[in-house]
C-alpha positions as CSV (number, residue, x, y, z in Angstrom):
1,X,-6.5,2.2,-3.3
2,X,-7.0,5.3,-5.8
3,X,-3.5,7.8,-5.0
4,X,-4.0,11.2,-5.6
5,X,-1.6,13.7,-4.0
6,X,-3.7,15.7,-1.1
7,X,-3.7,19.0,-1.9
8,X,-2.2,21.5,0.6
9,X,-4.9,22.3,3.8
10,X,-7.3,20.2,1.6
11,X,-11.2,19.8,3.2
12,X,-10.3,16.5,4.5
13,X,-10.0,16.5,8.3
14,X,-6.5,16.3,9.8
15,X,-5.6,13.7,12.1
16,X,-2.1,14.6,13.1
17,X,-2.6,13.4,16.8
18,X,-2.9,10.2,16.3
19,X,0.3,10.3,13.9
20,X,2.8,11.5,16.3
21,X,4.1,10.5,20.4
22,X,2.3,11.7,23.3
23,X,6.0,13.2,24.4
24,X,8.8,14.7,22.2
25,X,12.0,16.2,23.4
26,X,12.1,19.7,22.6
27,X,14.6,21.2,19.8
28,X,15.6,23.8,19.5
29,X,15.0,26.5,16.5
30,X,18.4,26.7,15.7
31,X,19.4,23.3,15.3
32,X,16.9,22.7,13.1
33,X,18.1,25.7,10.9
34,X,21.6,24.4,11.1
35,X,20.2,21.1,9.5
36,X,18.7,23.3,6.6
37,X,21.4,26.0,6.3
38,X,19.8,28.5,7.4
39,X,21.1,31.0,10.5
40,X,18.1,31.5,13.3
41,X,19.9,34.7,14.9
42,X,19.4,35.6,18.5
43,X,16.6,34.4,20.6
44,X,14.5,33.0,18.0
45,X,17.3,29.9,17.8
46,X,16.1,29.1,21.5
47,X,12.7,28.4,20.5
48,X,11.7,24.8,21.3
49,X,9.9,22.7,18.6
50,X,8.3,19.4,19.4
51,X,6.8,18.5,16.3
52,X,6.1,19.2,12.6
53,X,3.4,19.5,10.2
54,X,2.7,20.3,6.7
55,X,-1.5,21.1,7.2
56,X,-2.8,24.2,9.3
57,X,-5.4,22.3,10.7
58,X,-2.8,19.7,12.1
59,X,-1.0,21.9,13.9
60,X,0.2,21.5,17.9
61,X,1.6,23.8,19.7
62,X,5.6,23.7,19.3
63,X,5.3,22.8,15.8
64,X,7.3,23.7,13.0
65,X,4.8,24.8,10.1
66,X,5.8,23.9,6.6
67,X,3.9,25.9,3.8
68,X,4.9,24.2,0.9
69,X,3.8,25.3,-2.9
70,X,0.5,23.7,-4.3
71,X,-1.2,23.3,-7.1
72,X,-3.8,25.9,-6.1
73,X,-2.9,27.2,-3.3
74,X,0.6,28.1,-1.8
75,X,1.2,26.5,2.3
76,X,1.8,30.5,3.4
77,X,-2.0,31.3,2.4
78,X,-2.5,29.0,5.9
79,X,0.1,30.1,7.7
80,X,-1.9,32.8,10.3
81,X,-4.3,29.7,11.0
82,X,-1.2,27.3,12.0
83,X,0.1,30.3,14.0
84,X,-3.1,30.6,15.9
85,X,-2.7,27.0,16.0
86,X,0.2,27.3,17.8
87,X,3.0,26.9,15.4
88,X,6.4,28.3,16.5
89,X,8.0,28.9,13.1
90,X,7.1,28.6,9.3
91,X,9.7,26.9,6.8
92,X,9.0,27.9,3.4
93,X,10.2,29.3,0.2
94,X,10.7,32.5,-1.6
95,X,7.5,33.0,-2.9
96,X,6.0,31.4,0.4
97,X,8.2,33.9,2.7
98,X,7.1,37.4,0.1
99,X,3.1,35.9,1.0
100,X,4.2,36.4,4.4
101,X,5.7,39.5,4.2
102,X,2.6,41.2,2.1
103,X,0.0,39.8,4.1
104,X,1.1,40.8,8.0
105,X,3.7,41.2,10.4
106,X,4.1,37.3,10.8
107,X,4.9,36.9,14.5
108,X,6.8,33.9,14.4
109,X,10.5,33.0,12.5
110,X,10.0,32.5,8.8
111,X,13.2,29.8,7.6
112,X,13.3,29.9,3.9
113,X,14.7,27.3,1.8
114,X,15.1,26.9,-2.3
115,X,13.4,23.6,-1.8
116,X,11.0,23.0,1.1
117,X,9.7,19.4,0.0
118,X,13.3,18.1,0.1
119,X,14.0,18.4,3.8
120,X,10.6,17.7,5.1
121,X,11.3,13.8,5.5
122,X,15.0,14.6,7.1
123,X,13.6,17.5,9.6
124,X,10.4,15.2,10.3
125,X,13.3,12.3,11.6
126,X,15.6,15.2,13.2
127,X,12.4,16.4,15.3
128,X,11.1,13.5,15.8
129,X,14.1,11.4,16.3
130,X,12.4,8.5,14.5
131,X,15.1,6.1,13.8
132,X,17.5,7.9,16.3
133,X,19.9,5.7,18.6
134,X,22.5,3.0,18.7
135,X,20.5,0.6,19.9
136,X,17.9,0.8,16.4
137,X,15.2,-0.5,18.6
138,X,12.6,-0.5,16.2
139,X,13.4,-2.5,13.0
140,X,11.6,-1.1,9.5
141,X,10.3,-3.6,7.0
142,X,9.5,-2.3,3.3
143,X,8.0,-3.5,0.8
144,X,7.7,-2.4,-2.8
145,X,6.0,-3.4,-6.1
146,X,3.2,-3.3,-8.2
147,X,0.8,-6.5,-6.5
148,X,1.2,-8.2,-3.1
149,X,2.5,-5.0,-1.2
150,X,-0.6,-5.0,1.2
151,X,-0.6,-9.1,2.1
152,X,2.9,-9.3,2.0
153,X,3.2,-6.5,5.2
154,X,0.3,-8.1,6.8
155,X,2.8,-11.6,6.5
156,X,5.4,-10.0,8.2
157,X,3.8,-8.6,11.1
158,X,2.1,-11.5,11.8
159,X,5.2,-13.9,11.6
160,X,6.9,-11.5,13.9
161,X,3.8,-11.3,16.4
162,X,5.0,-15.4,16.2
163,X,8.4,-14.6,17.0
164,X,6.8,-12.6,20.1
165,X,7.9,-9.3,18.2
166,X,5.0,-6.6,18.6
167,X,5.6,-4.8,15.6
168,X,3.5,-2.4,13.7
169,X,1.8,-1.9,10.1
170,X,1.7,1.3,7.9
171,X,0.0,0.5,4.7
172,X,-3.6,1.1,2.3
173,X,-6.0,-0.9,4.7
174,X,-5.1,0.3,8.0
175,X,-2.2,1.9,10.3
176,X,-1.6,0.0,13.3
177,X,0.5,1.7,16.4
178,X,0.2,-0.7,18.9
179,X,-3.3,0.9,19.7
180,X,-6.6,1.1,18.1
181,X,-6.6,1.0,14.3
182,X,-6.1,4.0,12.1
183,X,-8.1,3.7,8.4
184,X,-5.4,4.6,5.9
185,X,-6.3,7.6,3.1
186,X,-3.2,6.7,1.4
187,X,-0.7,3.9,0.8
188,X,2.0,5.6,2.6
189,X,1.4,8.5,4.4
190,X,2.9,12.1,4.5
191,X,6.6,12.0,5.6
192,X,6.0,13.9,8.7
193,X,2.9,11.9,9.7
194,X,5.8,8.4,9.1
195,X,8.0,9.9,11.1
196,X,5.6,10.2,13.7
197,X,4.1,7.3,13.8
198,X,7.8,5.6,13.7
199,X,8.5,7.5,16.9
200,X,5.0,6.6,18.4
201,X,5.7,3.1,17.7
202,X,9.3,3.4,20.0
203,X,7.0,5.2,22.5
204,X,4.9,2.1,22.9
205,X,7.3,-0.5,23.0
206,X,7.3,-1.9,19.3
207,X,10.5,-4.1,17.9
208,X,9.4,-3.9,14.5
209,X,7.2,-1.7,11.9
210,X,6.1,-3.1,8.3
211,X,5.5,-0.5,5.6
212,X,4.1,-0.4,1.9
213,X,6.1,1.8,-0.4
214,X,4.4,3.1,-3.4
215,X,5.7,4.7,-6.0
216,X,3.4,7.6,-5.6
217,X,5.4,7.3,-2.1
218,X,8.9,7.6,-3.2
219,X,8.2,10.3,-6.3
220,X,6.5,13.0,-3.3
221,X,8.9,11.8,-0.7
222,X,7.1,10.5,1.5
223,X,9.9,8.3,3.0
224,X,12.5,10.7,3.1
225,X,14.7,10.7,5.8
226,X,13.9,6.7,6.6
227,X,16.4,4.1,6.6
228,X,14.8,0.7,6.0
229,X,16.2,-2.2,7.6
230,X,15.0,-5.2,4.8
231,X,13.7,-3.2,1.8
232,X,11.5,-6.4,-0.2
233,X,10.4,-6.8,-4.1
234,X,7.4,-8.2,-5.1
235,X,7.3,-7.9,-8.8
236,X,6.5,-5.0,-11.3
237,X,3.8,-4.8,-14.0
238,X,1.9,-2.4,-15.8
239,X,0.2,0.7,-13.5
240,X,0.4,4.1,-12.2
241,X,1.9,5.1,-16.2
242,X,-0.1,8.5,-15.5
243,X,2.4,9.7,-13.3
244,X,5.3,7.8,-14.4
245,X,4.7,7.4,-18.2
246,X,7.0,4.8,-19.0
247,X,7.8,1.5,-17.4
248,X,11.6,2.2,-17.3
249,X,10.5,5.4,-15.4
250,X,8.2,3.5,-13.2
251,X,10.9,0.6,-12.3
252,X,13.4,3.6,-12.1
253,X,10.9,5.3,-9.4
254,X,10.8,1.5,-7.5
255,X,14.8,0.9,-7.5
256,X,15.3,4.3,-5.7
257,X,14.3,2.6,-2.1
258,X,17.0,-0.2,-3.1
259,X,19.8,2.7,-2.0
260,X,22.4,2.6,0.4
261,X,21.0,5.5,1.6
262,X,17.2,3.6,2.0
263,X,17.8,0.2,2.7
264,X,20.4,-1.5,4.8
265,X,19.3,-5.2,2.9
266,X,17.5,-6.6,0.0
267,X,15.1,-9.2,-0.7
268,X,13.9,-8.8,-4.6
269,X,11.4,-11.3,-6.1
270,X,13.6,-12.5,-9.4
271,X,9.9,-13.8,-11.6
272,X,10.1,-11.1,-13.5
273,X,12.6,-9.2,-15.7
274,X,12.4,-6.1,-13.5
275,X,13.3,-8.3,-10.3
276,X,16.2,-9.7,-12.0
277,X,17.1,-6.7,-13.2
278,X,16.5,-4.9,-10.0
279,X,18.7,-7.5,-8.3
280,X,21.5,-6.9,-10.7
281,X,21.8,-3.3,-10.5
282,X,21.3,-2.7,-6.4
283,X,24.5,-1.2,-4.5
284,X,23.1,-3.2,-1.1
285,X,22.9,-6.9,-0.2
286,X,21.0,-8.9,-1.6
287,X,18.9,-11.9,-1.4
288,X,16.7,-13.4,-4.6
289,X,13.8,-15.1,-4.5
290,X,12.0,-17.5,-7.0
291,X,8.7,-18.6,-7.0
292,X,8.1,-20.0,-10.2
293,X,9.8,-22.8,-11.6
294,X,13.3,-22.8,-13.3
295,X,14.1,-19.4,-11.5
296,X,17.7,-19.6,-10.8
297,X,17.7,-17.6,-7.2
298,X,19.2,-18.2,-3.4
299,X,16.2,-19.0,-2.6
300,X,13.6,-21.4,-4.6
301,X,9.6,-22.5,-3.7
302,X,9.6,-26.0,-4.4
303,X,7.1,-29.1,-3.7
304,X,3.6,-27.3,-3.8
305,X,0.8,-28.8,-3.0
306,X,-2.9,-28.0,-2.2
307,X,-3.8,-27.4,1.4
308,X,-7.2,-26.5,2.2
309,X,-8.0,-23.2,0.2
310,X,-4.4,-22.4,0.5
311,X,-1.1,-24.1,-0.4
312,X,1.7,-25.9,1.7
313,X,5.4,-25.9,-0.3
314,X,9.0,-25.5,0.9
315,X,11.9,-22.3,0.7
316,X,15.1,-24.0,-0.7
317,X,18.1,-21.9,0.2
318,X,21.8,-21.7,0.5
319,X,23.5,-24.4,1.9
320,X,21.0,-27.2,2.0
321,X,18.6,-24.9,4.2
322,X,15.1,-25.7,4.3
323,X,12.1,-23.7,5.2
324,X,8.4,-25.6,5.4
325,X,5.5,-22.8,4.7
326,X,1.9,-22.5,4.5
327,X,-0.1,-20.4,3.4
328,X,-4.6,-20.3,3.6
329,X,-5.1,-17.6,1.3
330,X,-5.3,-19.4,-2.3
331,X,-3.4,-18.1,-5.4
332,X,0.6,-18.6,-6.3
333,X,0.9,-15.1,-6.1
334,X,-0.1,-15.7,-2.3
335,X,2.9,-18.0,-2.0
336,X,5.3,-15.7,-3.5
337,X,4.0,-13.4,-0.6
338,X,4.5,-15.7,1.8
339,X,7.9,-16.4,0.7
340,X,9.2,-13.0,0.4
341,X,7.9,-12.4,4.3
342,X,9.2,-15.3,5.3
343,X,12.9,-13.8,4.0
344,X,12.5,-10.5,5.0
345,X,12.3,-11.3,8.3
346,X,15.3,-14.0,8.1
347,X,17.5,-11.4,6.9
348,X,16.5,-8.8,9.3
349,X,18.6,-11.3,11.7
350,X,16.4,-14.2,12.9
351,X,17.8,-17.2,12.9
352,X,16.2,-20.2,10.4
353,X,15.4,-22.3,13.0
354,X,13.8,-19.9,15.3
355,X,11.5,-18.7,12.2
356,X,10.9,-22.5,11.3
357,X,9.6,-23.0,14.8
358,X,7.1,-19.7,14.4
359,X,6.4,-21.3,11.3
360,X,5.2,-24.5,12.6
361,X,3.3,-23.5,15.7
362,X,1.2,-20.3,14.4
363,X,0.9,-20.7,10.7
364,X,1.1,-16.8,10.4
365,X,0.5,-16.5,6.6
366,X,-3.1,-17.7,6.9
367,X,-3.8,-14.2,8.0
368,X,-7.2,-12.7,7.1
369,X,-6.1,-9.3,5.1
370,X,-9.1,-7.4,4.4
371,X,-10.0,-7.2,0.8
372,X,-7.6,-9.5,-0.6
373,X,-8.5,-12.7,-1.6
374,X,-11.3,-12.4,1.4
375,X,-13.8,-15.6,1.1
376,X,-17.6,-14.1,1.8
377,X,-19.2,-17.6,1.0
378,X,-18.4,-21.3,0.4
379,X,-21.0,-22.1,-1.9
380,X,-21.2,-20.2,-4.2
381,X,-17.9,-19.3,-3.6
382,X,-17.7,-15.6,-3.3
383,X,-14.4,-13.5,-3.0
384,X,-13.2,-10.1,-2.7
385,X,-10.0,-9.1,-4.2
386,X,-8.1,-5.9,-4.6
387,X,-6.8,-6.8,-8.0
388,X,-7.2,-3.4,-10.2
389,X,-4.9,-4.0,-12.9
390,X,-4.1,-7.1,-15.6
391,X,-1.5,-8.5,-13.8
392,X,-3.3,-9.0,-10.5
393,X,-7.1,-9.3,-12.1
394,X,-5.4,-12.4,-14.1
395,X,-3.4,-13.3,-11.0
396,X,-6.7,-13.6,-9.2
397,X,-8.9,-14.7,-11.9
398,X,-6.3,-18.0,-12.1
399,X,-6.5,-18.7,-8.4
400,X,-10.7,-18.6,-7.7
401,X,-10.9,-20.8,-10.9
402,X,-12.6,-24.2,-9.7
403,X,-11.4,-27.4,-10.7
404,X,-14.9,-28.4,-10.7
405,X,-16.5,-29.2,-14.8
406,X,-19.2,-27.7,-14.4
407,X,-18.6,-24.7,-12.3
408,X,-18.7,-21.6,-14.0
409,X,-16.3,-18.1,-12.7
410,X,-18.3,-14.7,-13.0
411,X,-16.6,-11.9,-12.8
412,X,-17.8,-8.3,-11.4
413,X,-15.3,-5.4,-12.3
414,X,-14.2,-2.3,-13.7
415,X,-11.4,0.2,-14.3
416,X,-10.4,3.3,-12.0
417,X,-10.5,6.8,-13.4
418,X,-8.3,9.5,-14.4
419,X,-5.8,6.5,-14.1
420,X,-4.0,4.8,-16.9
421,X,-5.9,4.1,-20.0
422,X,-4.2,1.6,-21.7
423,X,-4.7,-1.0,-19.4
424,X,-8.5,-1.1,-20.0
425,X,-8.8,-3.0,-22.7
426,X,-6.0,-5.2,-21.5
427,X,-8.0,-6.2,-18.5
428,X,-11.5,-6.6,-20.4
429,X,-9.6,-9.4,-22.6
430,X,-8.0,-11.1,-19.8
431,X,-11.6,-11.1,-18.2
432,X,-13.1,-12.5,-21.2
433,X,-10.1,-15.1,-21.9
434,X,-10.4,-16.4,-18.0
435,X,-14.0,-15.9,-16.9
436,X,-17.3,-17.4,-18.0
437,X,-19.3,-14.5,-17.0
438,X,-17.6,-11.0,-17.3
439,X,-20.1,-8.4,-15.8
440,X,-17.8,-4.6,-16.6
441,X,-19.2,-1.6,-14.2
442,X,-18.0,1.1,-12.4
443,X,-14.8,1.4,-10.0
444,X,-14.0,4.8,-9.1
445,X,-14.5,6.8,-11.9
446,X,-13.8,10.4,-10.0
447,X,-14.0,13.4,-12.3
448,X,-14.0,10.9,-15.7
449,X,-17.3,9.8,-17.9
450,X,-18.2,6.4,-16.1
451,X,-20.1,5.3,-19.3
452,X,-16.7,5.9,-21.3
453,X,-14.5,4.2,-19.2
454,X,-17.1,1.0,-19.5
455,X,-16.3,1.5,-23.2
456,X,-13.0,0.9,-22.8
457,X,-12.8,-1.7,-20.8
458,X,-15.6,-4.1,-23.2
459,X,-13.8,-3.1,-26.9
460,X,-11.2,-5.1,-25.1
461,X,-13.7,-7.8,-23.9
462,X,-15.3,-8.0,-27.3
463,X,-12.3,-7.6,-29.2
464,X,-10.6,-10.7,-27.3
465,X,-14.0,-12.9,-27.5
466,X,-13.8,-12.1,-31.2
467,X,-10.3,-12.7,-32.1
468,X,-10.1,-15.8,-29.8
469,X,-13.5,-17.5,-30.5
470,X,-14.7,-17.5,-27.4
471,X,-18.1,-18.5,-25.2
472,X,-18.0,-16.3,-22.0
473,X,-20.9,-13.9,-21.7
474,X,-19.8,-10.3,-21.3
475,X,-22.6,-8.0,-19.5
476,X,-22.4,-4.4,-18.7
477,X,-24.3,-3.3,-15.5
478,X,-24.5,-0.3,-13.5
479,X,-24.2,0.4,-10.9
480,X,-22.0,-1.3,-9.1
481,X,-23.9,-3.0,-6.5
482,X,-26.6,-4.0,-9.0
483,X,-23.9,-5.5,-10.8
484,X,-22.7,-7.6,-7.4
485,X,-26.6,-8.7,-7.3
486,X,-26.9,-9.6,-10.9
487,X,-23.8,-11.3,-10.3
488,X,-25.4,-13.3,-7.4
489,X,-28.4,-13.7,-9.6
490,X,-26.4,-16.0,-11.9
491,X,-24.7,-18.0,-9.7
492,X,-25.7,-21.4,-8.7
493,X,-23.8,-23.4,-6.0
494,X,-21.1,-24.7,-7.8
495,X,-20.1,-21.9,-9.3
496,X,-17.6,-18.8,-8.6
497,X,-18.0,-15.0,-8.4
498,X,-14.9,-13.1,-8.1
499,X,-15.4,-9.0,-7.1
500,X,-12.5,-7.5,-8.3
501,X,-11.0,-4.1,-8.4
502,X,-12.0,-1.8,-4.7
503,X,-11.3,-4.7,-2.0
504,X,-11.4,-3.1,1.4
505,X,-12.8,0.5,-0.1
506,X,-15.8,1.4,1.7
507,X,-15.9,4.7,-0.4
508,X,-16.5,5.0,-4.3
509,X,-15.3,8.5,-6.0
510,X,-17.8,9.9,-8.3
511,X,-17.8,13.2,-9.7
512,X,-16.3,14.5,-6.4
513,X,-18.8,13.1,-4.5
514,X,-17.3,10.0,-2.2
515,X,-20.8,7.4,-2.0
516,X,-21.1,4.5,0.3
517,X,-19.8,1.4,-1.1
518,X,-18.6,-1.7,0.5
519,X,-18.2,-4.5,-2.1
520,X,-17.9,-7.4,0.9
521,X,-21.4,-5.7,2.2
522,X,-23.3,-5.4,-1.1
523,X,-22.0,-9.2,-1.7
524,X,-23.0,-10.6,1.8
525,X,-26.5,-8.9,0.8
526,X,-27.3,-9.9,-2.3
527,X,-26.2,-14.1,-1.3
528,X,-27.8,-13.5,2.1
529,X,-31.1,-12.5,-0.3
530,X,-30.8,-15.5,-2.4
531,X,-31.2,-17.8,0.3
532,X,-27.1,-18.5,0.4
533,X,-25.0,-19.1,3.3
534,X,-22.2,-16.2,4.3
535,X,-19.2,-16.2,6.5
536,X,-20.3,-13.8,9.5
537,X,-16.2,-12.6,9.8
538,X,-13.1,-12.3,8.2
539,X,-11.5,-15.8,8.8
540,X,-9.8,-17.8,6.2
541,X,-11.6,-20.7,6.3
542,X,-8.7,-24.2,5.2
């Protein structure tokens, strides 16, 4: 999912009920300014406040409005709306609290704090007492890394719904509370809207809660104030080097949730030299994982094998211990996920033969997750994948691959916008080094020249094809659904198409306008108009 940072009161409509319990016990004003330093004098400290927010449109009554500094716009330029909202005090800072004081008598307590953003994340787990309680009722599983963040949460809440844990999901696709779903506009949301949803979760009777933690997430704090119970590793390759410039930055940004003061335990994915390098350097337990041969790790994937789309193989661990997984979703990078789950929830304290019994009688890693590695058709053989960078467009590229001779692998994809530039070229040449047919179009190209950002991404294709004396056939086609039905177009029954880059995204970002586009929908179309045979739902099929 494209990442931007919302700006402050931003057009999008807020959502904040659904993000926060039906009941919170009342604070009061001057507790809350004792947590921040700050002295609420006289009555003002009795004031109750049963909730927090940082958008005027949010707003409750009770809350606690926090007008932070924007890029455009400074919080305090909203402030009368949250008070007519409802809002019982503003916390801001010195330029936020002179606002206040120009513009009217503000009728509510101002707070003011050198750095509002810091104690957002602790006041939104004071208020809401998210994590609160001896008893720690509701576990929190997070997961980190460049690729497998969204499957590997979807893993762990279904193997706990096979422990008989209800637990829930915050993450890109979807938000689940124990209720109806929420769509997700970011990978992790807003620390006061986390909070909430934490506390929500203990309101309805969840054990457990599976999170993905981007980097984007842990730069804006957006899990501040959390304490993770099994923080978990997937791997790191290049992305997001707009906002954190250098890999050692971006691995930097990544080993900050793998903190005594984040994370309780550790399971890190040892692949790569970031994992094992991660692994060295955390100051909290932890368990390694390998995947790929010759890893040296307390825990190993051994004996392999195909299993319908999908692969059976088996966790070596300490001790002579044994785990027998499966997974339905294809790819090795799909058993990596599996594997990681599969720890995370043994260390979180279940025992190995209680998990080998889930194992066995629910195979939970054969979990549809929407937009990843999601089969549309059997023949051709149609998937929809995620994968927006090299690592993952490879990792995907590798797994669709046919074993059949004569079946040929088209590929439909492009690169994201105002994003990092140097991976385009990188991903045209793995497409032209792993796919028969490469077909470049248009992600998301937001505010950027679409046309130029094709460019980019076939110099790299061409270049490649060139230098390596290869015999795929690049195309460049534009839109995108045109290019989904050219690639249909091409394919015959034994072949491949792989649509990779947007997965679950039902909205495509151009020139700040947001335009209907569903790459499973334009897929099922254009094979539906050929005369091919769809799946009618998201099952894995093994």
């Amino acid at each position: 999912m494209s990442e931007f940072t919302p700006p402050q009161d931003s057009a999008a409509p807020a959502t904040n009920a659904r993000f926060r319990p039906s009941a919170v016990e009342a604070l009061p004003l001057g507790s809350i300014g004792d947590a921040v330093g700050v002295s609420v004098p006289g009555p003002d400290a009795e004031t109750s406040v049963t909730g927090i927010s940082l958008d005027s449109r949010a707003v409750e009554p009770g809350d606690l409005y926090v007008a932070l500094p924007g890029a455009a716009r400074h919080g305090a330029d909203f402030a009368a709306q949250a008070i007519e909202a409802g809002t019982v005090a503003v916390l801001t800072d010195e330029a936020g609290a002179r606002m206040l004081a120009l513009s009217a008598d503000t009728p509510v307590p101002v707070l003011v704090v050198d750095a509002p953003r810091n104690v957002v994340g602790p006041l939104s787990a004071l208020i809401y007492r998210s994590q609160s309680g001896a008893d720690r009722s509701l576990q929190l599983f997070g997961v980190t890394g460049t690729n497998g963040k969204t499957t590997t949460t979807y893993f762990i809440t279904s193997l706990l719904a096979a422990l008989g844990k209800r637990a829930g999901l915050i993450g890109t696709i979807e938000i689940l509370a124990g209720g109806d779903p929420i769509p997700s506009l970011l990978t992790t949301p807003e620390s006061t809207d986390v909070h909430g949803l934490l506390a929500l979760m203990r309101e309805r009777g969840l054990a457990a809660a599976a999170m993905e933690v981007s980097s984007h997430a842990i730069s804006y704090q957006r899990v501040d104030g959390l304490m993770f119970d099994v923080a978990g590793f997937t791997n790191l390759t290049q992305d997001h080097l707009d906002l954190h410039h250098t890999m050692d930055d971006y691995f930097a940004t990544k080993a900050e949730l793998f903190t005594p003061g984040r994370a309780r335990k550790a399971v890190v994915t040892v692949d790569d030299e970031w994992g094992r390098r991660l692994a060295g350097a955390t100051a909290v337990p932890v368990t390694t994982l390998g995947t790929v041969p010759g890893t040296a790790a307390d825990w190993t994937v051994a004996s392999a094998s195909p299993r319908g789309l999908g692969t059976e193989f088996t966790l070596h661990g300490p001790q002579g211990t044994e785990l027998r997984l499966h997974t339905g979703l294809p790819g090795s990078f799909n058993v990596a996920n599996a594997a990681l789950a599969a720890l995370m929830v043994l260390q979180s304290g279940v025992e190995p033969a209680d998990l080998q019994a889930a194992l066995d009688a629910a195979d939970p890693f054969t979990v549809a997750v929407p937009g990843r590695m999601q089969l549309i058709s059997g023949e051709p053989a149609a998937v929809v994948d995620f994968a927006h960078n090299t690592d993952a467009l490879a990792r995907a590229l590798e797994a669709v691959r046919s074993p059949q001779p004569d079946s040929r692998l088209i590929v439909v994809f492009g690169a994201t916008g105002q994003r990092d530039q140097g991976k385009r070229p990188a991903m045209g040449a793995i497409a032209a080094r792993l796919a028969d047919t490469v077909i470049v179009t248009d992600d998301d190209p937001h505010d950027e020249d679409a046309a130029a950002i094709r460019r980019d991404v076939l110099a790299g294709a061409q270049e490649e094809k060139a230098s390596e004396g290869l015999t795929c056939e690049l195309l460049e086609v534009f839109p995108r659904d045109e290019a989904i039905r050219r690639a249909v177009e091409l394919a015959r029954p034994q072949d491949t198409i792989l649509v990779a880059g947007r997965g679950h995204e039902v909205w495509q970002e151009v020139k700040g306008v947001n335009l209907a586009l569903d790459d499973r929908v334009e897929l099922r179309s254009a094979l539906t108009a050929r005369g091919f045979n769809v799946l009618q739902d998201d099952r894995i099929e093994s």
